[in-house]
C-alpha positions as CSV (number, residue, x, y, z in Angstrom):
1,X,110.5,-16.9,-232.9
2,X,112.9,-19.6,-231.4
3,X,112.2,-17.4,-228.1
4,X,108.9,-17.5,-228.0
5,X,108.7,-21.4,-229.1
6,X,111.2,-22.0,-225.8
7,X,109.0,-20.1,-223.5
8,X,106.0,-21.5,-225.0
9,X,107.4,-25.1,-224.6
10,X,108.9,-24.0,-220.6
11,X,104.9,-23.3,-219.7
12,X,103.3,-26.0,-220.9
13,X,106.0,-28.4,-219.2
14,X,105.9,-26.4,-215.9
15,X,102.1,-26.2,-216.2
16,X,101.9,-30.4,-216.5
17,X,105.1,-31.0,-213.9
18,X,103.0,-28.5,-211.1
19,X,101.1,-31.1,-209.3
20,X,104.6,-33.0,-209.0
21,X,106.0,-30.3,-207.2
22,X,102.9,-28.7,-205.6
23,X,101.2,-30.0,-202.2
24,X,98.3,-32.4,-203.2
25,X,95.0,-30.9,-203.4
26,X,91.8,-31.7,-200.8
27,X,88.7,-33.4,-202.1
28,X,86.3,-35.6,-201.7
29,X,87.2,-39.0,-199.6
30,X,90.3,-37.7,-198.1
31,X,91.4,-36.8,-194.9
32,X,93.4,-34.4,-193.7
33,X,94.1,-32.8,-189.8
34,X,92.6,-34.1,-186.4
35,X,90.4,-36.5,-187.5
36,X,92.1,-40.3,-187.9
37,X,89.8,-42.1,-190.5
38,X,89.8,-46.1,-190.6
39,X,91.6,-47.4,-193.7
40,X,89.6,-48.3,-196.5
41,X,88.7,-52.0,-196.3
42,X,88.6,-53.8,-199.9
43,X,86.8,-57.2,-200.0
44,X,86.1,-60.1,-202.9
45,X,82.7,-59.6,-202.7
46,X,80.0,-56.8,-201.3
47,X,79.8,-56.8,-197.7
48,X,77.5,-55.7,-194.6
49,X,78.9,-54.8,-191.1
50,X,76.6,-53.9,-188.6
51,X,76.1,-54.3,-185.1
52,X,73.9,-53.7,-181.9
53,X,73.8,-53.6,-178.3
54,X,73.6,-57.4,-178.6
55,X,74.8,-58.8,-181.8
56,X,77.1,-58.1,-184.5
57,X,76.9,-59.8,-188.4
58,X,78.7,-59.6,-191.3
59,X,77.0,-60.4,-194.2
60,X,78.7,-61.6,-197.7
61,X,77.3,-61.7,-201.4
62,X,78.8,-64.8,-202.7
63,X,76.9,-65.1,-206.0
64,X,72.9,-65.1,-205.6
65,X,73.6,-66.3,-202.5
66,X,73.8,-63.8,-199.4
67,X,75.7,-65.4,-196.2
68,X,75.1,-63.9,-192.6
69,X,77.9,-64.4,-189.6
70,X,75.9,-63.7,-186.9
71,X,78.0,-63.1,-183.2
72,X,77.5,-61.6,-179.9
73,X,78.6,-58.2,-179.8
74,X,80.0,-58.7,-176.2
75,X,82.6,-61.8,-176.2
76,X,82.5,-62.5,-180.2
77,X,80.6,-65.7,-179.6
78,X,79.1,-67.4,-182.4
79,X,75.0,-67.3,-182.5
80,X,73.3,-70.7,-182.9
81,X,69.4,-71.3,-183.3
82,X,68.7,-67.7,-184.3
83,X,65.6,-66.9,-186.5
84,X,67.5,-64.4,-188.9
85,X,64.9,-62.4,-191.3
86,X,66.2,-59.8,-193.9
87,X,64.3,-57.5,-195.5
88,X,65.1,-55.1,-198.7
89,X,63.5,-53.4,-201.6
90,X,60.4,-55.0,-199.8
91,X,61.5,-58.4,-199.9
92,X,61.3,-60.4,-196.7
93,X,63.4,-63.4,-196.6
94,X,63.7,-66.1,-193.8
95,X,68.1,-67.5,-193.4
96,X,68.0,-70.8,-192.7
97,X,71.2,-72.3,-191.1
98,X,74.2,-73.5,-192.8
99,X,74.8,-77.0,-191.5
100,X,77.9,-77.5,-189.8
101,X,79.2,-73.9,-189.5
102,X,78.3,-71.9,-185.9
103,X,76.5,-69.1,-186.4
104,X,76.1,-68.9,-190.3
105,X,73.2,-68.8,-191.9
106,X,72.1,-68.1,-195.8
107,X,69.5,-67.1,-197.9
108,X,69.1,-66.2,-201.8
109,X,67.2,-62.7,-202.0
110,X,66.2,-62.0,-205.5
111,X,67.2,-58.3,-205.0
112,X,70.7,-59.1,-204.5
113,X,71.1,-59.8,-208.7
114,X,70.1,-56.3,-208.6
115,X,73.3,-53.6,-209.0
116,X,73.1,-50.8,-207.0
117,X,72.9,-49.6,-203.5
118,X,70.1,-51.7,-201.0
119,X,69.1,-50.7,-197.7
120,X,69.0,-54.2,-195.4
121,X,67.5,-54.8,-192.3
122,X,68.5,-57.8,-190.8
123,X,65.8,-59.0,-187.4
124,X,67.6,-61.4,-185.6
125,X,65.6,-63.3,-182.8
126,X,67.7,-65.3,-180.3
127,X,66.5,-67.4,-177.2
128,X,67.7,-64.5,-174.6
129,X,67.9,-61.7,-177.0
130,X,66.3,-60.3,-179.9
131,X,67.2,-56.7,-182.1
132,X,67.1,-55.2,-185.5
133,X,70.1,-54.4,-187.6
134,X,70.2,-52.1,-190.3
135,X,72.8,-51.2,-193.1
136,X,73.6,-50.7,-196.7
137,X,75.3,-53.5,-199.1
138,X,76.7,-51.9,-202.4
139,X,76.3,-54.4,-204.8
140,X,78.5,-53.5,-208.4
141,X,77.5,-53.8,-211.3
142,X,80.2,-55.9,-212.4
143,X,79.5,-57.9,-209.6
144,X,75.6,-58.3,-210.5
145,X,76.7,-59.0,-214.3
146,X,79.0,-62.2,-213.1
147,X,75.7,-62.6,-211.1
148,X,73.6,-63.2,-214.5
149,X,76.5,-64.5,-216.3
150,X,76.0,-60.7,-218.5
151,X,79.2,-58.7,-219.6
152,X,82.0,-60.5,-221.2
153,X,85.2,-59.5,-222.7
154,X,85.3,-55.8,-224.2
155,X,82.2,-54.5,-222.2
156,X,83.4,-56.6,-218.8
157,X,87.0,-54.9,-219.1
158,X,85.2,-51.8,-219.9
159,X,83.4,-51.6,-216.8
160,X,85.8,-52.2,-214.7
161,X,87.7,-49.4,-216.1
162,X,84.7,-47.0,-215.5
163,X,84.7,-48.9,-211.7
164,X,88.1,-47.8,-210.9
165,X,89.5,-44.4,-210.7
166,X,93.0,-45.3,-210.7
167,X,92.6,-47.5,-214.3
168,X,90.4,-44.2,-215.5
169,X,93.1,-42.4,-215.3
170,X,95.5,-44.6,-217.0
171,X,93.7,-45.0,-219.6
172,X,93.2,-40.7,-220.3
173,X,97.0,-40.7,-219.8
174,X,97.8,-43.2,-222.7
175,X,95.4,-41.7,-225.0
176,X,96.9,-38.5,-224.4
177,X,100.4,-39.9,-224.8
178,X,99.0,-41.1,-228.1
179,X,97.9,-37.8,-229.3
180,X,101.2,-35.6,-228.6
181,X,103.3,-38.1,-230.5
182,X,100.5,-38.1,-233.5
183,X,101.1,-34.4,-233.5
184,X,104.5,-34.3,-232.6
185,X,105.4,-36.6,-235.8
186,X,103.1,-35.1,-238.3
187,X,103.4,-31.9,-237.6
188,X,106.0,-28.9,-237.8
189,X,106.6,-25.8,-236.6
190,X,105.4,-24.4,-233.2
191,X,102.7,-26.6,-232.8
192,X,105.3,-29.2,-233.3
193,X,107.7,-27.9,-230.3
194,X,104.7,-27.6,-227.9
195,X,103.8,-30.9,-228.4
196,X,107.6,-32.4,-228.0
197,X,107.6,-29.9,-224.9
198,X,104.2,-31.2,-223.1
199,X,105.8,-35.4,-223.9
200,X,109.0,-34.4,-222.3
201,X,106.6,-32.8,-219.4
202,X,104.7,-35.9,-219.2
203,X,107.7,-38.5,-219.2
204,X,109.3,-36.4,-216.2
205,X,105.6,-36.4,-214.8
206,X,105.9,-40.5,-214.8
207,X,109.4,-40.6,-214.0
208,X,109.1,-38.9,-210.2
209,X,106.6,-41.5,-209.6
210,X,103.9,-39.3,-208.7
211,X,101.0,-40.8,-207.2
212,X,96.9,-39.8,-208.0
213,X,94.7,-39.8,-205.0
214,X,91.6,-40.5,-206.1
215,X,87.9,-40.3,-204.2
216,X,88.1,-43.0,-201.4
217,X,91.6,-43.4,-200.6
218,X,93.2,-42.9,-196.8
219,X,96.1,-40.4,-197.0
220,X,96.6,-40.0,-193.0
221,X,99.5,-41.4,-191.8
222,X,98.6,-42.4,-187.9
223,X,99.8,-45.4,-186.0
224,X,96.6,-45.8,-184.3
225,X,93.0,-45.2,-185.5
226,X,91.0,-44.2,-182.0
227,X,87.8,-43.3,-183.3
228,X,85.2,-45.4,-181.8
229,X,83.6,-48.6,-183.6
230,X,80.8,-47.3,-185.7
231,X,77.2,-49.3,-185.1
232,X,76.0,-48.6,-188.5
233,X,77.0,-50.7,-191.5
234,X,79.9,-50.1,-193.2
235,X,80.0,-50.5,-197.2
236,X,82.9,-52.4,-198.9
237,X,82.7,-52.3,-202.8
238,X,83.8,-55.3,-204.5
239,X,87.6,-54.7,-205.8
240,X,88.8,-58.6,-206.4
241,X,90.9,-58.8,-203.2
242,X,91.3,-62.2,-201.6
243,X,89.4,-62.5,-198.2
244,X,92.1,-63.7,-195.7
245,X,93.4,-61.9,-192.5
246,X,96.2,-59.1,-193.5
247,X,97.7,-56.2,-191.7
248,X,96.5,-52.9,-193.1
249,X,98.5,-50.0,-193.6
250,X,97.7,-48.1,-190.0
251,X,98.8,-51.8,-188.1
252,X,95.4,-52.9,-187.7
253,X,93.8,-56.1,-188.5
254,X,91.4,-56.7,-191.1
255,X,90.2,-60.6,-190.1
256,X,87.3,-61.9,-191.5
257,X,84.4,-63.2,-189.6
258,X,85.6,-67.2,-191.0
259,X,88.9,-66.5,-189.8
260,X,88.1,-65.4,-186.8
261,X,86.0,-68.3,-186.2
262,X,88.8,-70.7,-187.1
263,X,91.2,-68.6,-184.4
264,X,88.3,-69.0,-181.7
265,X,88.4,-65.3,-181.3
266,X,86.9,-63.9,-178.2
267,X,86.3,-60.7,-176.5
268,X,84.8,-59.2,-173.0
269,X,83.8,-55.2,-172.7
270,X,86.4,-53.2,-170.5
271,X,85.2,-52.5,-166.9
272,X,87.0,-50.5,-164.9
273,X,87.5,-52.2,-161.4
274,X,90.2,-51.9,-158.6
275,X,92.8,-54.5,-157.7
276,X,95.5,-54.5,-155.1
277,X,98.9,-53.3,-155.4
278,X,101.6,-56.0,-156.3
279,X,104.7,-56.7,-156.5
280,X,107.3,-60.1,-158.6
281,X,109.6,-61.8,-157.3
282,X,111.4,-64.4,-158.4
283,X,111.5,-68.2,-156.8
284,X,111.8,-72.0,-157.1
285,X,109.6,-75.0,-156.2
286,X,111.3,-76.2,-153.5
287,X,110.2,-79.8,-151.3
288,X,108.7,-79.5,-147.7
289,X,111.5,-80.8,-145.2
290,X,108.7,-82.9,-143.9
291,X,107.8,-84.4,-147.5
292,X,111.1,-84.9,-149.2
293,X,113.9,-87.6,-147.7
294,X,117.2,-88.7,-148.3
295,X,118.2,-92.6,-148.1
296,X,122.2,-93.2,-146.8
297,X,124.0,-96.4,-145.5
298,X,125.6,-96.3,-142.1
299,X,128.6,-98.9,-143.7
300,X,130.3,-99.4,-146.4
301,X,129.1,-102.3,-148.8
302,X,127.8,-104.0,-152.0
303,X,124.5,-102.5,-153.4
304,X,121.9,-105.8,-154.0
305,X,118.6,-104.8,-155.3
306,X,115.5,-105.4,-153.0
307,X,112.6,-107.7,-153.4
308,X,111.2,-105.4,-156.0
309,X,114.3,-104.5,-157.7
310,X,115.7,-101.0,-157.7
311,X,113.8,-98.7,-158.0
312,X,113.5,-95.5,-160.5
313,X,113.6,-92.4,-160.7
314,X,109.8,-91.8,-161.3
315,X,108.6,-94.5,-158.9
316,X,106.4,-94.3,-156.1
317,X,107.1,-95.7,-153.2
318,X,105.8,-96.0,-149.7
319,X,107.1,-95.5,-146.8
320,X,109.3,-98.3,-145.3
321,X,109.9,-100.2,-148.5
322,X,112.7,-101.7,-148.7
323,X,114.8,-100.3,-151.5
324,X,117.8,-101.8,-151.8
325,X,120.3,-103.7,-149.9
326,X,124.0,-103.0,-148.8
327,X,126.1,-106.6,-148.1
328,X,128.8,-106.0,-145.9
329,X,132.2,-104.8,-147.4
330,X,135.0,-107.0,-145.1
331,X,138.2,-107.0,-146.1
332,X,140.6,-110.4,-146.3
333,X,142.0,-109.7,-143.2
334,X,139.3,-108.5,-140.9
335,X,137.4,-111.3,-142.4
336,X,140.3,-113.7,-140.8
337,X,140.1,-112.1,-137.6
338,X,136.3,-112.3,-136.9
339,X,136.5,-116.2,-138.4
340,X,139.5,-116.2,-135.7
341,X,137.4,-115.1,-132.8
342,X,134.7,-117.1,-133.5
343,X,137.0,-120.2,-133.6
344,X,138.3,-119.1,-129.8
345,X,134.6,-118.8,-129.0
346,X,133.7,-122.2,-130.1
347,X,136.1,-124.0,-128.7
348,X,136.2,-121.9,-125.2
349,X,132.0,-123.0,-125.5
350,X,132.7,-126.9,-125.6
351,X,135.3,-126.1,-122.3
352,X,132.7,-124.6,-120.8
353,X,129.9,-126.9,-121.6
354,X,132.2,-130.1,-120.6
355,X,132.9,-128.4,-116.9
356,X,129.1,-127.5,-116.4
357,X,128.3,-131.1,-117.4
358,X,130.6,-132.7,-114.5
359,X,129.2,-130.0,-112.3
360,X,126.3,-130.8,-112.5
361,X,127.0,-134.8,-112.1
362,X,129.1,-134.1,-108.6
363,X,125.8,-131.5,-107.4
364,X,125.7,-131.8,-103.7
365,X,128.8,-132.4,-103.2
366,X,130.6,-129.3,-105.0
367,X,129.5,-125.3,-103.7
368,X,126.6,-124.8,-105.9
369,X,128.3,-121.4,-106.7
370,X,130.5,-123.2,-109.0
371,X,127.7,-124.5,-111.1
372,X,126.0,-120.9,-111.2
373,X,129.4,-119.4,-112.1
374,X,130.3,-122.2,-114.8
375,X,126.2,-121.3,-116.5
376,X,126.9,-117.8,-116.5
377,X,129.9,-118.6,-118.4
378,X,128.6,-120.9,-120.6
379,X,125.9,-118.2,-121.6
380,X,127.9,-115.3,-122.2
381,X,130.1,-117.2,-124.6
382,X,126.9,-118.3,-126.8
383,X,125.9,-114.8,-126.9
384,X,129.8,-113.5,-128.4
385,X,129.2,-116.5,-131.0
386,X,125.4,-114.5,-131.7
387,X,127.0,-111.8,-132.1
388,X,130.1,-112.5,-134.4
389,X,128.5,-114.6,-137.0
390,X,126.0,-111.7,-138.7
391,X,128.6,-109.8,-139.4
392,X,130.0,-112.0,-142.2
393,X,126.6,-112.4,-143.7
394,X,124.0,-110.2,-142.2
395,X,122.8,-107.1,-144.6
396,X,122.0,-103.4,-144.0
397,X,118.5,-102.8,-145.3
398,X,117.9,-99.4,-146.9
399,X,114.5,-98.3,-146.7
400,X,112.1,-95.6,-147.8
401,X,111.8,-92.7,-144.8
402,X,108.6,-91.0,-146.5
403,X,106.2,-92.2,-148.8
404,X,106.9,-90.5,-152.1
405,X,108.3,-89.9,-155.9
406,X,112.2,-91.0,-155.9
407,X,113.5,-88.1,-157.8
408,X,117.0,-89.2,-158.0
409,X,118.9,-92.7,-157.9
410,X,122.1,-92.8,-157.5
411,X,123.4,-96.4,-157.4
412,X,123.5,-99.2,-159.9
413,X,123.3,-103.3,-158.2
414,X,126.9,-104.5,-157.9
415,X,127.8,-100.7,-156.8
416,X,130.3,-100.3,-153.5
417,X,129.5,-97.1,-151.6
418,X,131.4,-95.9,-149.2
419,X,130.9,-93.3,-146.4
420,X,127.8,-91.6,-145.0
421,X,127.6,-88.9,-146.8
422,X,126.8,-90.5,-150.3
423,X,123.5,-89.7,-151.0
424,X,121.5,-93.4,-152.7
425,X,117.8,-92.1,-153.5
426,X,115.9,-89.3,-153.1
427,X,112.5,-88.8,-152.2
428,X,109.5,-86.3,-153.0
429,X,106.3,-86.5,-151.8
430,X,104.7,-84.4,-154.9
431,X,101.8,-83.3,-152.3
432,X,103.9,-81.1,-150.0
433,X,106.1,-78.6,-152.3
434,X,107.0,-75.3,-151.5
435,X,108.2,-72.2,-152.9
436,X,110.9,-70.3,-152.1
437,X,111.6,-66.9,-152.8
438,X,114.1,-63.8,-151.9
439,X,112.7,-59.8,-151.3
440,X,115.0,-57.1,-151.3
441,X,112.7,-54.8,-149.8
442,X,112.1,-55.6,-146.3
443,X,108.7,-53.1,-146.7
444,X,107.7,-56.2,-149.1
445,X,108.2,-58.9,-146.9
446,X,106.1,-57.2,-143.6
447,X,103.2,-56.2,-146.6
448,X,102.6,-59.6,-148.7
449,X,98.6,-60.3,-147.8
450,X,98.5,-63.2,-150.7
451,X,100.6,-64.5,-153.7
452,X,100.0,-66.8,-156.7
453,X,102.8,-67.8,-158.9
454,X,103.3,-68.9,-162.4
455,X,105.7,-71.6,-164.0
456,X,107.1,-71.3,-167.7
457,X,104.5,-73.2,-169.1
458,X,101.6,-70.7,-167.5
459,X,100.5,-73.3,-164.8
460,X,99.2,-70.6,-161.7
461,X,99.8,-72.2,-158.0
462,X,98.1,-70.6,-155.1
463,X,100.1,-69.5,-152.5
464,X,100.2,-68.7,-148.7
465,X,102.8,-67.3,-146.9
466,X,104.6,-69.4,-144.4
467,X,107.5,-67.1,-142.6
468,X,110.7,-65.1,-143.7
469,X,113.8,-65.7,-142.7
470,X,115.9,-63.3,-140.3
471,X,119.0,-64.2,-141.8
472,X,119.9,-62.5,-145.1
473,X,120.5,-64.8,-148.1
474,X,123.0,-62.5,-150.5
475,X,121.7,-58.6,-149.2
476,X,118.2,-60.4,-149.8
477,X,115.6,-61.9,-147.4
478,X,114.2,-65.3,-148.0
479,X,110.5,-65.8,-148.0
480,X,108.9,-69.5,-148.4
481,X,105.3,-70.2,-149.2
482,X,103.3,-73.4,-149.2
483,X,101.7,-74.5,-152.6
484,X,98.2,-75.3,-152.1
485,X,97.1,-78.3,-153.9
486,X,100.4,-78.7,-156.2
487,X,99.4,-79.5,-159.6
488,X,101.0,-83.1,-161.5
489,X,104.2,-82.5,-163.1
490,X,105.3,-79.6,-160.8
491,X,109.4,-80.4,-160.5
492,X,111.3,-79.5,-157.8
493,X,113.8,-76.7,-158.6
494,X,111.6,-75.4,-161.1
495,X,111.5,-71.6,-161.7
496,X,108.6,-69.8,-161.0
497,X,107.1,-66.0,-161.4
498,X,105.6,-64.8,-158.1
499,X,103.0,-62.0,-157.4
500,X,102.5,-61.1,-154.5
501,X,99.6,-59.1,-153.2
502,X,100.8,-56.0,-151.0
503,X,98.5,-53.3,-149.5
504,X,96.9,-50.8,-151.4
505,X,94.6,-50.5,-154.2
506,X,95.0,-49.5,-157.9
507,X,92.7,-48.8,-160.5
508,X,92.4,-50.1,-163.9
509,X,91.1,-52.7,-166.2
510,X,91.5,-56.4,-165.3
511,X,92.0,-59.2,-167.9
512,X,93.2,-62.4,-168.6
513,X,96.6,-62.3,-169.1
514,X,96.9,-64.1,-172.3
515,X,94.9,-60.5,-173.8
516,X,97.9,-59.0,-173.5
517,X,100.9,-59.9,-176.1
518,X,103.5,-57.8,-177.3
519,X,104.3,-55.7,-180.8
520,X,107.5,-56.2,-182.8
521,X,109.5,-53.8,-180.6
522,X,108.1,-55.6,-177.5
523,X,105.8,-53.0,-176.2
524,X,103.2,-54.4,-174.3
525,X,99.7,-54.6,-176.5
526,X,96.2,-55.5,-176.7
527,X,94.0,-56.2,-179.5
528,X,90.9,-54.2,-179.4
529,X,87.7,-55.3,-181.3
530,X,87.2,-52.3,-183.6
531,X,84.6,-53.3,-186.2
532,X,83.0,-56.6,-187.2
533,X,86.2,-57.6,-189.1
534,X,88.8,-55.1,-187.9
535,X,91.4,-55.4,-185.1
536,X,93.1,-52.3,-183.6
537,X,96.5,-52.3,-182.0
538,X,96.6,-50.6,-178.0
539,X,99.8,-50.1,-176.2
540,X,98.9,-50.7,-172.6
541,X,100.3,-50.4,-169.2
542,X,100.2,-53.2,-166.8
543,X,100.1,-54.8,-163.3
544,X,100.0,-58.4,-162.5
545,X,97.1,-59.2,-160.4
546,X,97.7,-62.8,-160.3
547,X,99.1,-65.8,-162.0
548,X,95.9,-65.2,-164.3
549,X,94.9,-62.0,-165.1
550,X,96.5,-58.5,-165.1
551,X,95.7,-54.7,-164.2
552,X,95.4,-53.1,-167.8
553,X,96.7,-49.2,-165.5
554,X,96.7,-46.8,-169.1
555,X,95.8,-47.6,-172.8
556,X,92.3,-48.9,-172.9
557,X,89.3,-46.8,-172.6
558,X,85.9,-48.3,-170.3
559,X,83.9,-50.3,-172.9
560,X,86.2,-51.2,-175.2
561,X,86.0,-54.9,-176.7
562,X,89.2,-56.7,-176.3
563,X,90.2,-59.7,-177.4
564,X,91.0,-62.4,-174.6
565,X,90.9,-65.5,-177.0
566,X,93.2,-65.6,-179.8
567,X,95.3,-62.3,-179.0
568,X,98.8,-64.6,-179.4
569,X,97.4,-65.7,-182.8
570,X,95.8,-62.4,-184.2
571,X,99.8,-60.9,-183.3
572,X,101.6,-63.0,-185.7
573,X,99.1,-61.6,-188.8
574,X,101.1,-59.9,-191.3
């Protein structure tokens, strides 16, 4: 007996530990082999996706009221000014807009009180466009009970048990639980073990953790859903979730349509075109020798400021301004000396002036040779008197060579410079800058047709090619290029990203650069507008094109909507 009540007790626990052990079973709502299913979306409240040719809306039951989000399909663009009409269970009713939200309008259908499944046709009417969109909204019961204020307490709980699978099957398990112990207590004998056996059964069942895929549920485990964005609406039953962006379990993005209106979302539809081949390189802003200057003293001296003070670094200036002044630096002794010379000058002049005077009185009567002589001499001592005195008190004016930016001052008023090699001011004229970069290949430097480059902060200069250099700078040959219309607040010395356009042609998908961000692991992405409110992950290869847009070479198909507007902020969803 005690045999039997064992092997009795082994099959019934084996029997309920099986699916624990055993692969899951297929049914309804899963999916299982080549075909990548989206992930089930949950919202707050029933929801309409559809979309067209032309538009795309999402449509929201909030209460008795039904809110559309009407877009363009193409670039994501919010529709003002549309007549929106929607029609179901044979009720026509006109949206009006919602004041001060683009492309929202609202309307309160009767039908929508109504629980059960409604076929909607939305006719939209825009000033270039007009189309017809049809889908189904799922509207819960529970959901049309809060609607009428119905089901409270017991019955509301009640049907949300019958709503959801997963709590349906908590609740069988618990009454079962129930029933083995009532039997297990009360009872003796075999029908005693059994039921001991089938508790143990079901607390081992618990305690692995086992999971119960129910109708609905996505079991596929892919990175990346390529499937192509439906056009046909897509159901959402109403499960309590809050509506806000979020990362679903594939990587995508579930955003809804408020969000993305708040993140200025935008799209364009992939075109396959051809660009040329280029190639980076790596340079600085540099100043045109004919637009930048350097401002020295030929003597040593005292620095006194100019009429206008000195000036900063900052401050335009034109050319020929005085800048600063440098007073004479003369020492004790050579001071003495000139003061000494000038003495010998003076008093050699009043020699010289007394003989011309009685030279003149005895004229006629003394060679006229001697007057000539003792003019001359006169003269030329004057002019040694000229040209002694400024050097006591006569200062050195420095002034601006170009007209300009000084981008560096290097003196202070009261400052003694010495020598010619100390640099005072420098100056930028911010209209002539140039860039200057190094190539490796010398294939690279023959081939460049055109260049653009791009600063830190994403400002793109226009380039054009002046000349390489025949000497090699470090195994490298230096190229320089002329910025075309510099923009303000370019610095010189700045570090820039250059892409230079070499011959040959490539083909791909251009975009605007900022569509393309990178994942956690830094792999090069783009978002791709999958549904209405759903965001899909593409690893792509790229090319530069220019400062502005890039060569998308692998990882997007022709036709795909990606985002161009908003990719940096849809990333950082988690």
């Amino acid at each position: 007996m005690t045999t039997r009540r064992l092997l009795a007790a082994t099959v019934v626990a084996a029997s309920l530990a099986a699916p624990v052990a055993a692969p899951a079973l297929a049914h309804e709502g899963h999916a299982h082999g080549g075909e990548e299913p989206k992930p089930v979306v949950t919202t707050a409240a029933p929801t309409l996706e559809a979309s067209s040719s032309d538009f795309e809306l999402v449509a929201v039951a909030q209460g008795k009221t039904l809110l559309v989000h009407l877009d363009r399909f193409a670039t994501n663009e919010p529709v003002n000014g549309a007549t929106v009409e929607v029609s179901a269970d044979g009720e026509a009713t006109t949206a009006s807009p919602v004041s001060g939200e683009e492309g929202v309008y609202r309307l309160d259908p009767s039908w929508l009180s109504k629980p059960g499944s409604h076929e909607v046709t939305v006719s939209v009417t825009a000033a270039d466009a007009a189309d017809l969109l049809i889908g189904t909204l799922e509207v819960p019961a529970s959901a049309a009970e809060a609607q009428t204020g119905g089901a409270q307490g017991v019955s509301a709980v009640l049907g949300q048990v019958r709503n959801d699978s997963g709590l349906m099957l908590g609740a069988v398990m618990v009454f079962l639980l129930g029933v083995l112990t009532t039997v297990a207590l009360t009872q003796r004998g075999r029908t005693r073990t059994v039921a001991g056996a089938a508790l143990v059964g079901i607390g081992l069942l618990l305690a692995s953790g086992a999971a119960f895929a129910h109708g609905g549920e996505d079991h596929s485990h892919g990175d990346e859903d390529k499937g192509k964005a439906p056009t046909a609406a897509v159901p959402m039953g109403a499960t309590g979730a809050s509506e806000s962006p979020r990362r679903l379990p594939d990587g995508s993005l579930y955003v809804p349509k408020p969000s993305q209106r708040l993140l200025s979302v935008r799209t364009v539809v992939a075109k396959p075109q051809e660009a040329a081949q280029t190639v980076q390189l790596i340079g600085q802003v540099i100043a045109d020798p004919n637009g930048g200057g350097h401002v020295q003293a030929t003597q040593s001296g005292r620095i006194e400021p100019g009429d206008k003070g000195l000036p900063y670094v900052g401050q335009r200036v034109e050319a020929g301004q005085i800048l600063a002044y440098i007073a004479p630096a003369v020492t004790f002794v050579d001071r003495s000396g000139i003061q000494q010379q000038i003495a010998t000058v003076e008093q050699e002049l009043v020699i010289a002036d007394s003989r011309l005077q009685r030279l003149r009185k005895l004229e006629g009567s003394v060679p006229q040779r001697d007057i000539e002589e003792a003019e001359a001499n006169l003269n030329g001592l004057r002019k040694r008197r000229a040209a002694l005195s400024p050097a006591l008190t006569t200062k050195e004016a420095l002034r601006a060579p170009i007209s300009g930016v000084v981008t560096a001052n290097n003196i202070k008023a009261g400052q003694v410079v010495e020598g010619r090699d100390q640099v005072l001011f420098e100056i930028v004229d911010p209209s002539r800058l140039m860039v200057e970069a190094v190539a490796f290949d010398p294939r690279v430097a023959n081939a460049i047709k055109a260049a653009t480059a791009m600063t830190a902060d994403g400002t793109s200069l226009s380039l054009e090619l002046l000349g390489s250099s025949l000497a090699l700078r470090q195994q490298a040959i230096p190229l320089l290029f002329r910025i075309g219309n510099p923009p303000s607040g370019l610095g010189v010395g700045q570090p820039v990203r250059l892409v230079a356009q070499i011959q040959g042609k490539a083909s791909g998908i251009v975009l605007p650069r900022q569509s393309v961000v990178r994942n956690a692991s830094g792999q090069p992405i783009v978002w791709q507008h999958d549904t209405p409110q759903r965001f899909v992950a593409r690893p792509v290869r790229t090319q530069p094109v220019d400062g502005n847009t890039v060569l998308i070479l692998a990882g997007v198909e022709p036709e795909a909507r990606i985002v161009t507007d908003g990719a940096g902020l849809l990333n950082q969803i988690r």
